[in-house]
C-alpha positions as CSV (number, residue, x, y, z in Angstrom):
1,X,-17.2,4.8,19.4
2,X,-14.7,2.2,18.1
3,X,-11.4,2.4,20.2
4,X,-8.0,2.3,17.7
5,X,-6.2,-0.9,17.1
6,X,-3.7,-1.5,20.1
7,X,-0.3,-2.5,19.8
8,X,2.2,-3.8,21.9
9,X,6.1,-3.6,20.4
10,X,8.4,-5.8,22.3
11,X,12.3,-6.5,22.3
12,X,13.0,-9.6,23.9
13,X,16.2,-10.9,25.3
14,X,19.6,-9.8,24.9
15,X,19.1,-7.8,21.6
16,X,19.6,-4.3,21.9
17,X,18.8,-3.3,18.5
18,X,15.9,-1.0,18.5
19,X,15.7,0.8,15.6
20,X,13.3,-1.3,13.6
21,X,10.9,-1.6,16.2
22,X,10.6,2.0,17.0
23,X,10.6,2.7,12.8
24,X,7.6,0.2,13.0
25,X,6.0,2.0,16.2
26,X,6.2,5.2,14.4
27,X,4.5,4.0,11.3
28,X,1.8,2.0,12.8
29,X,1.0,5.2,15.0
30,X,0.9,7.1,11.4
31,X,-2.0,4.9,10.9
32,X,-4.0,5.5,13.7
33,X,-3.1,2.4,15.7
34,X,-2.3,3.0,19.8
35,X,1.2,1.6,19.9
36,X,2.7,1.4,23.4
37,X,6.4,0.2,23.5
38,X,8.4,-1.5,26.0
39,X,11.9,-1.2,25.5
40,X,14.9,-3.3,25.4
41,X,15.6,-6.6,27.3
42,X,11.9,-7.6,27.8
43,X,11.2,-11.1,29.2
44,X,8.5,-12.8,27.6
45,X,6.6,-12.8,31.1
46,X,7.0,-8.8,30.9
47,X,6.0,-9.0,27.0
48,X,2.9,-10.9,28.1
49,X,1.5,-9.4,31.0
50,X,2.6,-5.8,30.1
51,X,-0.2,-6.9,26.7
52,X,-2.8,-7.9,29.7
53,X,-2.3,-4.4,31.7
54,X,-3.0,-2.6,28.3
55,X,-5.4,-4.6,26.8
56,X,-3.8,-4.9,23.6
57,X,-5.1,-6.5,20.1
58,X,-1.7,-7.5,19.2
59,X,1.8,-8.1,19.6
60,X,4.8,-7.0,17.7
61,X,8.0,-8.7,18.8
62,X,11.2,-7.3,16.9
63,X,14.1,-9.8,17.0
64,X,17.6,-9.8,15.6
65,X,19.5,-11.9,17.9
66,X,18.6,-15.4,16.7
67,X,16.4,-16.5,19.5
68,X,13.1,-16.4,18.0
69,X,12.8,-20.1,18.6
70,X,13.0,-19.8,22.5
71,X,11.1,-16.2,22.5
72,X,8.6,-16.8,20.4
73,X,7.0,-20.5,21.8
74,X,7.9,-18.9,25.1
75,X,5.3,-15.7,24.3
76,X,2.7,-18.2,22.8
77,X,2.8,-20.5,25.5
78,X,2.2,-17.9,28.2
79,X,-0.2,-16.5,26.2
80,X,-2.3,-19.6,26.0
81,X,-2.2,-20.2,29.7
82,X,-3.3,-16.6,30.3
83,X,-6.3,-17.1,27.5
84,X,-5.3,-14.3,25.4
85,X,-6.8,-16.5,22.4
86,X,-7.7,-13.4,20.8
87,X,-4.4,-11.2,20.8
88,X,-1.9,-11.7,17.6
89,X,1.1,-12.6,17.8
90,X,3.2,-11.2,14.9
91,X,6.7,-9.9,14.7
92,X,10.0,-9.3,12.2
93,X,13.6,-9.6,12.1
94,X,16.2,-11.9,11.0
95,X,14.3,-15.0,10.9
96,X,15.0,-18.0,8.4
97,X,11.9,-18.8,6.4
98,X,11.8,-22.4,7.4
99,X,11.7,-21.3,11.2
100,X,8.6,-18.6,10.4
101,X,7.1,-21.7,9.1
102,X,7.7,-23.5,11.7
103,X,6.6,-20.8,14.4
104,X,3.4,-20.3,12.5
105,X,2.2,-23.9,13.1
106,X,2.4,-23.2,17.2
107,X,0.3,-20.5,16.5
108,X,3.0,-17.0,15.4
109,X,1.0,-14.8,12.9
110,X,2.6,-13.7,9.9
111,X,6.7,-12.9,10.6
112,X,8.4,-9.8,8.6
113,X,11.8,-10.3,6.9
114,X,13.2,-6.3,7.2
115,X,12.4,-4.5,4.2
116,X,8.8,-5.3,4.5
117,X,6.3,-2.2,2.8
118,X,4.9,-1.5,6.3
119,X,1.7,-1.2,4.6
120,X,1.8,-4.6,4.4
121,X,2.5,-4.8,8.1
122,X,-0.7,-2.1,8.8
123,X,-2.8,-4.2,6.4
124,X,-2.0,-7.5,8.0
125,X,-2.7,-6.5,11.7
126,X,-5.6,-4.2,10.7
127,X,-7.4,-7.3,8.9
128,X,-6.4,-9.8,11.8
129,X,-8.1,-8.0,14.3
130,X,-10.9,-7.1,12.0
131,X,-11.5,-10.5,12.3
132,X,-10.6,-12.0,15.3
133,X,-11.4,-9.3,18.0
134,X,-14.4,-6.8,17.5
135,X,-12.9,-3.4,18.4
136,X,-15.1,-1.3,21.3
């Protein structure tokens, strides 16, 4: 029997707006994902290894604060040195287009200005791990 999609949603740093993540938990459980989510004032060594202890198919960081730049390369890089080659790393927030195009050449999936239909969202990580990860 295939297991759900798994989900980590992560808020990283100082930022201690939740809402949008937990809007975005809510709707990707709706769609039969397993969503677990870690609360405020994550580091990205908690973000990463709490993905490892759940064996998750992606990750959802949610950031308002203006440091994707730092948090983002930060997640990737651990990431990489852990071998998690075959987790997404996808997010949203207040991020300037030229800075989710510049986050997406390290290796960021698809960023989410807010606003986003979060069937776009489902759709997006539903297909990524469709084809990057066979589901158990």
């Amino acid at each position: 029997m295939k297991r759900p999609i798994r989900v980590l949603i992560a808020k990283v740093g100082l930022d201690g707006h939740d809402r949008g993540a937990k809007i975005i938990a809510s709707f990707l459980r709706d769609a039969g994902m397993e969503v677990i989510y870690t609360g405020l004032r994550q580091t990205p060594e908690m973000v990463v290894n709490a993905a490892l202890q759940e064996d998750v198919d992606a990750i959802g960081v949610s950031i308002l604060s203006g440091a994707h730049n730092t948090v983002f390369p930060k997640i990737i890089e651990l990431m990489k040195a852990k071998n998690m080659n075959d987790v997404l790393l996808t997010g949203g927030g207040i991020i300037p287009e030229k800075d989710m195009l510049k986050l997406k050449e390290i290796g960021v999936g698809e960023l989410f200005a807010p606003g986003t239909d979060t069937k776009v969202i489902i759709e997006y990580i539903t297909n990524w791990v469709i084809k990057n990860r066979e589901i158990n």
